[in-house]
N, C-alpha and C positions, 0 to 999 in steps of 0.2 A: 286895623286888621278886621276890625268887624265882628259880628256876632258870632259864635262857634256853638255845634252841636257835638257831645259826643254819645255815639248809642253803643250801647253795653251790650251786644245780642250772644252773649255765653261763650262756652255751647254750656248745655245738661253739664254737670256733677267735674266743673271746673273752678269752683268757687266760687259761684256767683252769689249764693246765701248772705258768704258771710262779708261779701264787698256788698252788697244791698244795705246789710244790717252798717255798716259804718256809714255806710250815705247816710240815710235815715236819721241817724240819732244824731249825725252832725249837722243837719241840716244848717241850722239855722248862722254856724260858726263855718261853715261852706259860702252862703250866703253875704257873709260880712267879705268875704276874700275874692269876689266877684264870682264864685261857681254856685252853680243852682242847679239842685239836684230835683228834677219837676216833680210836683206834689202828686202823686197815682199811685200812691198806695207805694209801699215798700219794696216790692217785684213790680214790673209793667206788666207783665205777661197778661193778665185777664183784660186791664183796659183794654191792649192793641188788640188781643184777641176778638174780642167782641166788636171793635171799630172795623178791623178789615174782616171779618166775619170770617174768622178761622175756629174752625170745634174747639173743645177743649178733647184733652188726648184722651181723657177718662169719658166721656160724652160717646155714647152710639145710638142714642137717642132724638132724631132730628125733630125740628119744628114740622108737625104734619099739618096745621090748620092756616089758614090766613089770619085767624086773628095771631096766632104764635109767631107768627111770620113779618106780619108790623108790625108787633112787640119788640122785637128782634133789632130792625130798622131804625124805631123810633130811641131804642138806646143805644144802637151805635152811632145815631146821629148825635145824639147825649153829649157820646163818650169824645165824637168827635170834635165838639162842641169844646168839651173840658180839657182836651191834648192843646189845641190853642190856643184857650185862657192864657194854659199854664206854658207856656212855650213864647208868650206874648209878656211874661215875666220875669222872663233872662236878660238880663243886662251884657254879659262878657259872653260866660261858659254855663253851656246846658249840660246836665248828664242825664241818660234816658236807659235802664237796665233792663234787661230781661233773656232769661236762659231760651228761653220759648224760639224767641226770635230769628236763631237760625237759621231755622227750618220751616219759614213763611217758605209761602209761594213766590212767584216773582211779581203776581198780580198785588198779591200781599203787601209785598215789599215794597211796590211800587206806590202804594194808596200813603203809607209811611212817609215815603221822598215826598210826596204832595202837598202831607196837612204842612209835613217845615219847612220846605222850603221858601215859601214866604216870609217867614221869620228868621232863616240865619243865613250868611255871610258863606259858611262854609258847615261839611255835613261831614264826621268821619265816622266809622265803624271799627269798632273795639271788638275784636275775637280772641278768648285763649282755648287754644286746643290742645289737648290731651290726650297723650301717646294711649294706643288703644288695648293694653293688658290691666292696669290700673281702670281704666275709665269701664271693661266689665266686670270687673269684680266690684266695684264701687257700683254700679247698674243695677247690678245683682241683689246686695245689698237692700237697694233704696226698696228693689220690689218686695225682699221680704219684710224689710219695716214697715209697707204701706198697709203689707199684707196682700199685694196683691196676690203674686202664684207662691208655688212652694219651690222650695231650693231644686229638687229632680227635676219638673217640668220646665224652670229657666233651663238647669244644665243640658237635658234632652231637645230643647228646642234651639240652642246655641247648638249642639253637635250637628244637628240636623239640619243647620241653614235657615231655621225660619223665625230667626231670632235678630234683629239687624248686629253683625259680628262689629263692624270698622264704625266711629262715631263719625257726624255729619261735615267729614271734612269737605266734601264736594260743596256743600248749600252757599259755602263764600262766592261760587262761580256767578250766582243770584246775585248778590250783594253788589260784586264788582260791577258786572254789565247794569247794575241799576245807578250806584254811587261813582263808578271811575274807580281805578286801579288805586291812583291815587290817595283815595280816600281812605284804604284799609289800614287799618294797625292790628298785623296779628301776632299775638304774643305765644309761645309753647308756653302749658301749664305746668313747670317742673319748680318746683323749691329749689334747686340749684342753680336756676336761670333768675330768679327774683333779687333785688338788693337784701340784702342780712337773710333770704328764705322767704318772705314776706310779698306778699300778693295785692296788700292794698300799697303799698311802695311802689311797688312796679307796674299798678295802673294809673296812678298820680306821675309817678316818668314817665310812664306812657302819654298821656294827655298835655305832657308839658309843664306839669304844675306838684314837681316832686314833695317843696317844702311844705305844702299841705296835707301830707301823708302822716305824719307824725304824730299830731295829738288826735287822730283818729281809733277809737276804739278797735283790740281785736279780738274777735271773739267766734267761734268756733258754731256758727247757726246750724250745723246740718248734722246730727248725731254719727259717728260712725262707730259699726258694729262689731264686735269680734266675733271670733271663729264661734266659741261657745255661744256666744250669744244668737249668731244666726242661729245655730241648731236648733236649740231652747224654743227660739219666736215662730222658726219653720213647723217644730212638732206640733205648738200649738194654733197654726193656720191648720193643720191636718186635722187635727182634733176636733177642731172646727167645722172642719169638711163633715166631717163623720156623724157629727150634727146635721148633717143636710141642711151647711153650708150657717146656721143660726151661730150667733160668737154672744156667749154669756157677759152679764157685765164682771164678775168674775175674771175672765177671758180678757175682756177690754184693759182691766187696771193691771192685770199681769204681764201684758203685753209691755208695755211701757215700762216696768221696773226691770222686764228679761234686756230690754236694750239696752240697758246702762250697766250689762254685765262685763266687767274687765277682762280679759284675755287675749289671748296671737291674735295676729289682725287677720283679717279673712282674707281669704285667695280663694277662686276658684281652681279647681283641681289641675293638675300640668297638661294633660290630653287637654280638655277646653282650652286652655291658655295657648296651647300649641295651633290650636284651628284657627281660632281668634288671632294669632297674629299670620299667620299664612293666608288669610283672608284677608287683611290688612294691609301686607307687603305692600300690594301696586297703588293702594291708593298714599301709602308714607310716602312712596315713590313720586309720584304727582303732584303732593302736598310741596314737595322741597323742589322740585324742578320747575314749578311755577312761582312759587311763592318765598323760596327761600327759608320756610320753619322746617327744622328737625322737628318729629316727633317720633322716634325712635326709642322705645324704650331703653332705657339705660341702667345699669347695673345688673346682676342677676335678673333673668327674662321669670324664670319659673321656680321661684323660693319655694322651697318644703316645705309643703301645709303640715300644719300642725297638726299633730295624730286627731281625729274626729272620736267623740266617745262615740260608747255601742250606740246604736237605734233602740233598741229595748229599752237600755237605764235610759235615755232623755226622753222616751214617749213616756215611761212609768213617773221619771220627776217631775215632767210638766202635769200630767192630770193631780199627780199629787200635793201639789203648788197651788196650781189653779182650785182644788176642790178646797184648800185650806184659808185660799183669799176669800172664796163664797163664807165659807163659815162664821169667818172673823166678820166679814159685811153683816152677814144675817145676824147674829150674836153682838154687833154694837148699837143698832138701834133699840129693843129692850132694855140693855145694862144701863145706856145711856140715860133713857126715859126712869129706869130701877137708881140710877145716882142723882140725877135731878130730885125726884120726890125724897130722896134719904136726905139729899143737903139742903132742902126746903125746911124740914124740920128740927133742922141744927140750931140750936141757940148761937149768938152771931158771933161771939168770938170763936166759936167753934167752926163754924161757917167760911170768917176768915182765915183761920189756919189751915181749914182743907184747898183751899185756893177757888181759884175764878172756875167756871161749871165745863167741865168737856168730856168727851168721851173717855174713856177709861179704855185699856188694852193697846193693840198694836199701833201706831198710826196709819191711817189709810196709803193706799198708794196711788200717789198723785202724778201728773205728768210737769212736774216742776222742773 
């Protein structure tokens, strides 16, 4: 049969975290079983980005100079360099991820079919898509964890159209006219379509290679937020703002601990949910009549959000959060330095009874 490639190209906030994170750490017990998951880093995304010289989405920053410009070149010839090392070291089966990928160009896409196709036998494309009321509220989410906007200006910019509503179901049309119809394998992203719920199950059936699914680690890469907790982290992007836009480090370690706060899962409100998917209809429609995947939301379309507390009490809890994280920061380096010099002058079994030397008070808040 010959060499096989398979590319993981997502889409966005489909799972692709947390199948990257089981390649990765299997690598090497992948490897022993003839699949070779190529060494680029844990996501592909940045290498192919920079090889077919596609921005990054956070970038609006262009190369202005010529020397930034053969900088540019001279590492995506690098990179190009390092994709068929590593693609020159698959024996059976390649796997090649990245959520990005999508949403190349065709020219993109096409620089991709180039560097492999000298090195495999056969090339397929792995897509799971994701019915489109989930896939923005999960959007939604990623942007207030990143911090990029606040909760209002996502939802007013989803009402208003200028928000993309349907996720990148058309970009497969790229894919095909580059790889052959042939080639696609697209999977819906529903836990009810998966073997036992489970996603790296059903992309190991996918690829042919089910019994290697099993001793694969699972584990949840991408944090998801609740209701309260979006509010909490959104007040404090505001807060922030108010700061003409400066985010205290205060601000940074509270951010992180407001994530992992337990609560209703988030939904965006029923009006948005409602646009969102009447924006979506024709292209669901298109998805199945060419392709044959449902992505039709299933069960309840617009589950009761969970009552929102006031706007008042969550702006007053967060500064008051936030201004008691600074304090505790400010206030552990002196005590710190003040219990170091006390336990210096302890006689030593006394020394050993107070134990080994650390800060004394809360523990910091870390992004563990």
């Amino acid at each position: 049969m010959g060499k096989t490639l398979f590319i993981h190209i997502g889409m966005p906030k489909a799972g692709s975290t947390t199948l990257q994170f089981a390649l990765r750490s299997q690598r090497d017990l992948l490897a022993a079983a003839g699949v070779y998951y190529l060494r680029l880093g844990e996501c592909h995304n940045e290498i192919f980005r920079t090889f077919c010289g596609a921005p990054h989405p956070r970038s609006d920053i262009p190369a202005t100079t010529a020397i930034e410009l053969q900088g540019l070149k001279r590492t995506a010839e690098a990179y190009g360099g390092r994709i068929v090392e590593e693609a020159r070291k698959v024996e059976d089966v390649g796997i090649v991820s990245g959520e990005a990928l999508i949403s190349f160009t065709r020219e993109q896409v096409e620089m991709i079919r180039d560097v492999f196709r000298p090195h495999f036998d056969r090339i397929a494309i792995v897509a799971y898509l994701r019915e489109p009321l989930s896939w923005a509220s999960s959007r939604t989410q990623q942007k207030i964890k990143n911090g990029a906007d606040t909760l209002e200006r996502i939802i007013a910019s989803i009402d208003q159209e200028q928000s993309p509503l349907v996720p990148p179901y058309r970009a497969i049309r790229i894919w095909e006219d580059v790889f052959g119809r042939d080639a696609l394998i697209l999977r819906p992203f529903a836990r009810e379509a998966f073997p036992n719920g489970d996603l790296i199950a059903d992309f190991f059936a996918a690829i042919g290679r089910p019994e290697l699914a099993e001793p694969l680690p699972r584990q949840d890469k991408n944090l998801t937020l609740s209701q309260e907790a979006v509010q909490l982290v959104d007040a404090l992007k505001r807060l922030d703002e108010a700061r003409n836009g400066k985010q205290s480090p205060a601000s940074r370690r509270l951010r992180y601990a407001l994530m992992r706060l337990p609560g209703e899962r988030f939904s965006l409100p029923r009006a948005t949910l409602e646009r969102v998917q009447a924006r979506a209809e024709p292209e669901i429609a298109w998805l199945k009549e060419n392709y044959g995947v449902d992505v039709q939301p299933r069960g309840p379309r617009y589950p009761d959000a969970p009552l929102a507390w006031q706007s008042d009490t969550v702006d007053a809890l967060v500064e008051r959060l936030e201004r008691a994280v600074g304090e505790t920061r400010r206030a552990s380096g002196p005590l710190s330095r003040l219990w170091g010099w006390l336990r210096a002058r302890l006689p030593r079994p006394l020394r050993r009874a107070a134990g080994p030397r650390s800060k004394p008070g809360p523990t910091p808040i870390s992004d563990d």
